[in-house]
N, C-alpha and C positions, 0 to 999 in steps of 0.2 A: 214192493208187494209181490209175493211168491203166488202163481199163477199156472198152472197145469192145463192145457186142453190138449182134448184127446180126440182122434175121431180114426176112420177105417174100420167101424161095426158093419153089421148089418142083417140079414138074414140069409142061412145058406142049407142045404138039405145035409144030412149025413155025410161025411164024407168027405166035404166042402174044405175050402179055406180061407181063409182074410189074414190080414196084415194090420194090425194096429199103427198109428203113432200118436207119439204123445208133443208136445213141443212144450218144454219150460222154461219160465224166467221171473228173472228176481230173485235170482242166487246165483250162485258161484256151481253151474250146470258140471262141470269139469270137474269140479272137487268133493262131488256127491255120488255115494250109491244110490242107483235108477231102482223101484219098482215097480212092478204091475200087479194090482190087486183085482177081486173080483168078488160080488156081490150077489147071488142068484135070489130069486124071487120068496121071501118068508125066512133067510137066512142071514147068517153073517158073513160079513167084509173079511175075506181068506187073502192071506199071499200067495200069489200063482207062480213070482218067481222075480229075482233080481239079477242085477248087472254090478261090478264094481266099476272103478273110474277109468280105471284100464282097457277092462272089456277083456280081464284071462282070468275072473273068475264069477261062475254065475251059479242060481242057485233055481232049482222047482217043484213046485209041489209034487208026490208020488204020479198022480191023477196024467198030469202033463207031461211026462218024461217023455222025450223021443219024438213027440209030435209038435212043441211048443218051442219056441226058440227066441232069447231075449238078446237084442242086441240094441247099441247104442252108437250116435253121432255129436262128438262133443264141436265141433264145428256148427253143428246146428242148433244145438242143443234140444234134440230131438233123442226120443228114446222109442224103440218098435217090441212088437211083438207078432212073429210071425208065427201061425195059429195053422198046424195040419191035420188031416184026418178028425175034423171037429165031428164032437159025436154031442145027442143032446143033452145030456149036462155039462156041457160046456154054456148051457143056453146062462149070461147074466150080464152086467151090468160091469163095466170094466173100468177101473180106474190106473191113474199111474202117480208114485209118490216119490217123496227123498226120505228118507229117516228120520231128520231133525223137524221136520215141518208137519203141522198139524193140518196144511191146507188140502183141502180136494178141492180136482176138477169136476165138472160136470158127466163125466162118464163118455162111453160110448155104448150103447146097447149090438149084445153078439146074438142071436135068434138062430138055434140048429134045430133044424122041423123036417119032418117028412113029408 
């Protein structure tokens, strides 16, 4: 059973930052592209950015460049997203995926507020 939980949201002012992680299982964590996706409020479910298996090629949305950083632990099978200079729309609902699998986790909620 392929199983995604996520957590490291939370609420942070402008400026702020947090670290996501995500921990999967019920696959083959080491022989999958990692995403992280994001969800904001009355929208749709965007790619924010991927990892390959290796970890020497990654990819993000325009929005994110510079401030957002995907990195991954095939040992843990754990995949992060380390999240800087969070401005508020960054404010959504975060998820993390593999390509082949249709499953979500339960998110983690990111909140940038004044």
């Amino acid at each position: 059973q392929v199983q995604f939980v996520e957590s490291g949201g939370g609420s942070v002012r402008p400026g702020g930052s947090l670290r996501l992680s995500c921990v999967a299982s019920g696959f083959s964590f080491m022989d999958n592209v990692m995403e992280w996706y994001r969800q904001a409020p009355g929208k749709g479910r965007e790619l924010v950015a991927d990892i390959n298996q290796q970890s020497d090629d990654t990819y993000y949305i325009d929005s994110v460049k510079g401030r957002f950083t995907i990195s991954r632990d095939n040992a843990k099978n754990t995949v992060y997203l380390q999240m800087n200079n969070l401005k508020p729309e960054d404010t959504a609902l975060y998820y993390c995926s593999a390509p082949p699998f249709a499953d979500w986790g339960p998110g983690t909620q990111v909140t940038v507020s004044s």
